[in-house]
C-alpha positions in Angstrom: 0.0 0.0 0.0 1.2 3.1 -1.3 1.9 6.5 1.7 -0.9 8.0 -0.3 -3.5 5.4 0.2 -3.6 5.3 3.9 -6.7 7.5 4.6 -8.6 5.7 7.4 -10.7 8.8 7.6 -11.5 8.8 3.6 -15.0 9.2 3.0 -15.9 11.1 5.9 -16.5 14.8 5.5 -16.4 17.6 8.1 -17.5 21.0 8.6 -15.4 23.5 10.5 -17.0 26.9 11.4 -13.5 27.3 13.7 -11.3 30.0 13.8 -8.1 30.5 15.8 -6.6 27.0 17.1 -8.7 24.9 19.1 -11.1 23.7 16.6 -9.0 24.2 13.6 -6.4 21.9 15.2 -9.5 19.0 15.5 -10.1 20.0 11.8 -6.3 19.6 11.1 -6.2 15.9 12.3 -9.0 14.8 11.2 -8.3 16.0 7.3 -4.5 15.1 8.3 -6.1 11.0 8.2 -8.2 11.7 4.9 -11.5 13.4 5.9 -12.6 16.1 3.5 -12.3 19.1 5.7 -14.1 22.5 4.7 -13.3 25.8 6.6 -16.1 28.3 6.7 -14.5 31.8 6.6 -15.6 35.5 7.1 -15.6 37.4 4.3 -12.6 39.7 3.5 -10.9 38.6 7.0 -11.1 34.6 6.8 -10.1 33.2 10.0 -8.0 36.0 12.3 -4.9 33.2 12.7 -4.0 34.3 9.0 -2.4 37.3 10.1 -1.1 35.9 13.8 3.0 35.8 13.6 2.7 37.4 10.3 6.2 38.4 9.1 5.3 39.6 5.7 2.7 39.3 2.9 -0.9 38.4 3.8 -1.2 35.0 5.0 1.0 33.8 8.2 2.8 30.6 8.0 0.9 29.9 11.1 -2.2 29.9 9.4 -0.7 27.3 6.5 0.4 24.9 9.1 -3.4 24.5 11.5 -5.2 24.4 8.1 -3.0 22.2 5.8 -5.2 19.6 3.9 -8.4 21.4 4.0 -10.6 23.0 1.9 -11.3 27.0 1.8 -15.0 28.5 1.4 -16.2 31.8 2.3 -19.9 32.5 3.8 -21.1 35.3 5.7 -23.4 33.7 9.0 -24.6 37.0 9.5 -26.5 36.4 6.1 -29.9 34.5 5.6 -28.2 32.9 2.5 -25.0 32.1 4.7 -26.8 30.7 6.9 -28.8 28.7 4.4 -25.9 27.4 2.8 -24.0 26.2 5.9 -27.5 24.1 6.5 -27.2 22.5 3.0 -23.5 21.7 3.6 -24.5 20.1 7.2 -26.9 17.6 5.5 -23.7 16.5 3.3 -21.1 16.2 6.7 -20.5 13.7 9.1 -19.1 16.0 11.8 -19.5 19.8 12.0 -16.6 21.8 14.3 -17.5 25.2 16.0 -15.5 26.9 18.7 -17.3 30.2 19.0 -18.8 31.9 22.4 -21.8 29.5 23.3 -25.1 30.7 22.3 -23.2 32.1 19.1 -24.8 29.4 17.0 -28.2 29.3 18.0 -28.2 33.4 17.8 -27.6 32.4 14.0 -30.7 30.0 14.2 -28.1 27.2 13.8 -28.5 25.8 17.1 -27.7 21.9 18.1 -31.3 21.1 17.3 -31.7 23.1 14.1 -28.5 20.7 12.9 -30.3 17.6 14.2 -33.1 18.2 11.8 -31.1 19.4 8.7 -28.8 15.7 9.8 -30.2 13.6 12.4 -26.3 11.6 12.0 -24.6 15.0 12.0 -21.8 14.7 15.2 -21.5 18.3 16.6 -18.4 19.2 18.2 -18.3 22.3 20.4 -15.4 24.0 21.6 -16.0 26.8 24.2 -13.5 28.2 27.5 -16.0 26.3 29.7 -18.2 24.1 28.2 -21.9 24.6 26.7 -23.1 24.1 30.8 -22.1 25.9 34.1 -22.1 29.0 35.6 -19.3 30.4 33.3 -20.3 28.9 30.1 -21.2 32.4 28.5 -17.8 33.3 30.2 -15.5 34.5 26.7 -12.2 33.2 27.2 -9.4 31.7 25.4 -6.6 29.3 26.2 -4.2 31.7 28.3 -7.7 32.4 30.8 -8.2 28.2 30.7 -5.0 27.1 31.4 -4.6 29.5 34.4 -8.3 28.0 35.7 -7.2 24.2 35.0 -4.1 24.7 38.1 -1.6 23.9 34.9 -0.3 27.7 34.9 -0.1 27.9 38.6 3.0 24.7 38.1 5.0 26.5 35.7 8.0 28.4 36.2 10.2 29.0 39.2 8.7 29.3 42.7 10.1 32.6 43.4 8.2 34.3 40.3 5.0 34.9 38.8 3.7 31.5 36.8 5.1 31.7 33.0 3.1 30.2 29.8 4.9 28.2 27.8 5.8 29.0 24.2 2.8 27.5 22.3 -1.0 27.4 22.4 -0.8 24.6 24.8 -4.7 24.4 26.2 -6.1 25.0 22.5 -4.3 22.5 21.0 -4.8 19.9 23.8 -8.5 21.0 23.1 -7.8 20.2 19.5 -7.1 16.7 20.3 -9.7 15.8 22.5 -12.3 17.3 19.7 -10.9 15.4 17.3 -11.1 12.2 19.3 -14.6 12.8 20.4 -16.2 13.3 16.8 -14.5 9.6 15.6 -15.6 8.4 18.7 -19.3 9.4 18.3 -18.8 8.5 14.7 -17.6 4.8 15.7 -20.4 4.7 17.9 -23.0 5.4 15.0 -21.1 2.8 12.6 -21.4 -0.1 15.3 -24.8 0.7 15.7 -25.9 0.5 11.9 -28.2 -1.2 10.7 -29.2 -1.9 15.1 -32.6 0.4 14.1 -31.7 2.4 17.0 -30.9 6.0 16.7 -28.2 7.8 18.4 -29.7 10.5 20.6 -28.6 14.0 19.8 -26.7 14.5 23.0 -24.6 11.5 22.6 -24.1 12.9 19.4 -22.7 16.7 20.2 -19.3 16.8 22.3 -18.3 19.4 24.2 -15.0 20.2 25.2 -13.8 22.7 27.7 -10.7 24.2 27.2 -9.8 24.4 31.1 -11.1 21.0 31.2 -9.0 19.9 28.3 -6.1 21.4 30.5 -7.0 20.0 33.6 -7.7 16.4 32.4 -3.8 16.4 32.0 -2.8 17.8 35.7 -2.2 13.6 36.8 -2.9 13.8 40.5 -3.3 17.8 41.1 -6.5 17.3 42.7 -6.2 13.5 44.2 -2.9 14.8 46.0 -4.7 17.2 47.9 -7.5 15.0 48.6 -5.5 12.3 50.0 -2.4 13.8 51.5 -3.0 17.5 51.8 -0.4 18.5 49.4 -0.8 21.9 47.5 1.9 21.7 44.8 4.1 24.4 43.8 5.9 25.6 41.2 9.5 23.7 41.1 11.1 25.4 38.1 12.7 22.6 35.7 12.2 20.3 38.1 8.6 18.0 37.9 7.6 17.6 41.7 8.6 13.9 43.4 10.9 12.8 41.2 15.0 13.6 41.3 17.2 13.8 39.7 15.2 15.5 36.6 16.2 18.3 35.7 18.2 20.7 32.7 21.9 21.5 33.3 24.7 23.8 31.4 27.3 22.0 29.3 31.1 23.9 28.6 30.1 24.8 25.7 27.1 26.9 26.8 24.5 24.4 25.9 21.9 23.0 28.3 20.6 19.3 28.1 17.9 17.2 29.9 18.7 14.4 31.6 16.0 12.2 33.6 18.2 10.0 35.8 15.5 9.3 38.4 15.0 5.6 37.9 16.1 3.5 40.9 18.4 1.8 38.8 19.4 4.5 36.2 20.3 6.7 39.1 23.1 4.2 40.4 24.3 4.1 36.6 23.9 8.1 36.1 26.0 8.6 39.6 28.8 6.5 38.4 28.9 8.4 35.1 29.4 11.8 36.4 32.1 9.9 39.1 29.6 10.3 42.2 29.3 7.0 43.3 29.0 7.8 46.7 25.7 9.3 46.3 24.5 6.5 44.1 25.0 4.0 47.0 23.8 6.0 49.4 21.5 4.0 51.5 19.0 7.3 51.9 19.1 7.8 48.1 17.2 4.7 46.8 14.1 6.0 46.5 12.6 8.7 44.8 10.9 10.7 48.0 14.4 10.7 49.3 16.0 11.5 46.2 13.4 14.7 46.2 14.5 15.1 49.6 18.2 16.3 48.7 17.4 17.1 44.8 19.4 20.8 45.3 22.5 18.7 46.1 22.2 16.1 43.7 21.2 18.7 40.9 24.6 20.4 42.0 26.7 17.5 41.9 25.0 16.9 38.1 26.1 20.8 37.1 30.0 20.7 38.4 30.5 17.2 36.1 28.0 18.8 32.8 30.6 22.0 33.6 33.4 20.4 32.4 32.2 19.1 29.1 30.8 19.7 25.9 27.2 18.6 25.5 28.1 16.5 22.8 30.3 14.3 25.3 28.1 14.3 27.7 25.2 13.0 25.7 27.8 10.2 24.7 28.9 9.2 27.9 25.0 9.3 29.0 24.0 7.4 26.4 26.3 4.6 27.2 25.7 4.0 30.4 21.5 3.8 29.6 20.3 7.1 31.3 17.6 8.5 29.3 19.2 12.1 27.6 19.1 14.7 25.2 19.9 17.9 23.6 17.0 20.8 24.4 16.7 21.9 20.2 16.3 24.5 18.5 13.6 24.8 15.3 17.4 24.9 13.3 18.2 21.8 15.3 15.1 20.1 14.2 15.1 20.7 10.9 18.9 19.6 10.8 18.7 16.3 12.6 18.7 13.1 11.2 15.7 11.5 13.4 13.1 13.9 12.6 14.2 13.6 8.7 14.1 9.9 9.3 10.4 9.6 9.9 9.5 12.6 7.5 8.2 15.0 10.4 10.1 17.5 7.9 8.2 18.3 5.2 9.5 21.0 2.9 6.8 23.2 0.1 7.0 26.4 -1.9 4.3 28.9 0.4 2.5 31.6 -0.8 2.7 34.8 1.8 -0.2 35.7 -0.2 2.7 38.5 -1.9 5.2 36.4 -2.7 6.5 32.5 -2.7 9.4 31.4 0.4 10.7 28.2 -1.6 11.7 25.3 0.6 9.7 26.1 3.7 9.8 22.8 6.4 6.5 22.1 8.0 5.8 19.6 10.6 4.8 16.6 9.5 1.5 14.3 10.4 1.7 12.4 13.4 0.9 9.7 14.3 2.8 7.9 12.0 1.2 5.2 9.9 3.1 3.0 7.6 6.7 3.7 8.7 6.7 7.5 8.1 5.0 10.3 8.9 2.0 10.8 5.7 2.7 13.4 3.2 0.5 16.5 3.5 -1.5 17.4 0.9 -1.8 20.8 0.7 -0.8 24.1 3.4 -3.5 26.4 4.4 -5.7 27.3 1.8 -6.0 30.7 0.3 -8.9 32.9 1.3 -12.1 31.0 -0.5 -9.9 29.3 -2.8 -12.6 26.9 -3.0 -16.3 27.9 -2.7 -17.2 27.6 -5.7 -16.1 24.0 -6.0 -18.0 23.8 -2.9 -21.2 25.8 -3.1 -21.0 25.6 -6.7 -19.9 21.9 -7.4 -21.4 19.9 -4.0 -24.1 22.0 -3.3 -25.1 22.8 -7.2 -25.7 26.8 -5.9 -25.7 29.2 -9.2 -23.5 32.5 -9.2 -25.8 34.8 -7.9 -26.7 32.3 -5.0 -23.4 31.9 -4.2 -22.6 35.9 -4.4 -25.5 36.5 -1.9 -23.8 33.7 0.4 -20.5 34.7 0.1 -20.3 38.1 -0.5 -23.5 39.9 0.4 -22.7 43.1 -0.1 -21.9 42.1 -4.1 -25.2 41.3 -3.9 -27.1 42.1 -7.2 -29.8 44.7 -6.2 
């Protein structure tokens, strides 16, 4: 079987009314595995991540990557005929994506129920701050508000400063994920019961994911920890709390590297590598809680032996005794090493900046991988309504004036 031919998703087609990153990132994975994925944009604006981290020209590289391998079409929802045309494409879709404010939709008339009855199969994913229920459902928010709420902000950074974010869109895209798992759950739920005679009930059928709930579903034991012991965790810096010695240390040559020497076992081998095998026989250092106990001095005795070599070396000498390693990379570092080329998370295209083409521009490549290597993408981002009229015009059979009024209302002829 050919790289090209594994689609598991082929056949199924989706409907993303998403802008930003959470529920373009469910749209992403699910077109990523073969679904036919069509992006409802604004007119004249499109989606607002096409000009987030834009360096030059009209369309950000940002915007390419989320919204590879879909399909571009432009409809005003403020519009009756927008609105119209949306419901025409929903009886054609197996899942429709939305991550606006809730109530947004049914404002528009395109509620969960209005769906229902335009297609009673249709799986509706919702992605909100904090969920379609609750006291702060109505709440606006987006994923720097959710991730604070979920405890995951309050754990990052150093103890004696305010918490940090980290560097990406963490909460939306962890969002991303579990949208994208919901809708092909629901939509393996509706093919085992085929052909049963017994409908799916609309609630099991719309899934609605949380963003601080997204977040907070990957805190481990926050929340069981105080329960059970009392114990209000703190930040720890590069540290993760209980387990030592894990941590990132300076090489001679300037460079910092991970290593995660806290196995039972790996810690005797990691103290005999760095000439410290005194504290790897160390009666009181067998354990991890005691280990935690006395990380500042083990984390020191780690920094004077990284000190007096190159990271390089100490990689080597790591990775020769068996205690897990590794460089902290660079975006030059991952497009130069040999492991990420290997598997084909590298993939290189000519981009349009909407002003001008970058040739040879490396874009992270599908995961998971299927096949050996990481699937080839199809296309990047699609340009602004590159393709409404093979949509409006081709699926839905819409003439050019119906597809003005939808698109572009205020072409409308008079």
């Amino acid at each position: 079987m050919s790289e090209k031919a594994i689609a598991p998703l082929a056949g199924i087609r989706v409907l993303e009314l998403g802008n930003y990153i959470a529920a373009p990132t469910a749209g992403r994975l699910l077109a990523d595995f073969g679904a036919e994925v069509i992006k409802v944009e604004r007119p004249g604006t499109g989606d607002e991540l096409r000009n987030w981290r834009l360096k030059k020209g009209s369309v950000s590289m940002l915007y390419r990557t989320l919204n590879r391998n879909k399909k571009s079409v432009v409809l005003d929802l403020r519009t009756k005929a927008g609105r119209a045309a949306v419901l025409e494409l929903v009886k054609r879709c197996d899942i429709l994506l939305e991550n606006f404010r809730p109530g947004t939709l049914e404002k528009w008339g395109l509620g969960p129920e209005v769906l229902n009855t335009a297609n009673p199969d249709l799986v509706i994913t919702r992605i909100s701050a904090f969920g379609q229920t609750g006291p702060l459902s109505e709440r606006p928010g987006f994923a720097a508000v959710a991730e604070a709420f979920s405890g995951f902000r309050n754990l990052v950074g150093d103890p004696d400063r305010a918490p940090v974010r980290v560097g990406v869109s963490i909460g939306d895209s962890i969002a991303g994920l579990y949208a994208a798992f919901g809708s092909v759950m629901a939509l393996f739920q509706r093919e085992t019961r085929r052909g049963s005679g017994i409908p799916i009930p609309m609630r099991e059928r719309v899934i609605d994911v949380a963003l601080h709930e997204a977040m907070f579903s990957m805190m481990e034991s926050l929340v069981p920890d105080l329960g059970a012991y009392g114990d209000k965790r703190t930040r720890v810096g590069g540290r993760m709390e209980g387990i030592a010695p894990s941590n990132a240390y300076v090489c001679k040559d300037g460079a910092s590297i991970v290593v995660a020497g806290n196995g039972d076992a790996i810690f005797r081998r990691y103290m005999d590598t760095i000439g410290r095998p005194d504290l790897g026989n160390d009666p009181s250092l067998q354990s991890n809680a005691e280990r935690w106990e006395r990380r500042i001095e083990l984390d020191a005795a780690i920094g004077v032996w990284t000190a007096t070599l190159p990271s390089s070396e100490a990689l080597a000498l790591l990775d020769t005794a068996g205690v897990p390693a590794g460089p902290i990379y660079t975006a030059q570092d991952i497009v130069n090493d040999p492991q990420y080329a290997a598997r084909n998370m590298i993939q290189s295209f000519d981009v349009s900046t909407g002003e001008e083409i970058i040739k040879d521009v490396g874009f992270p490549g599908i995961v998971p991988v299927i096949g050996g290597t990481s699937l080839p993408i199809r296309t990047l981002g699609p340009d602004l309504g590159e393709h409404t009229q093979e949509v409006l015009g081709g699926l839905l059979g819409m003439d050019a004036e119906h597809i003005t009024a939808a698109s572009n209302p205020e072409r409308t002829p008079a």
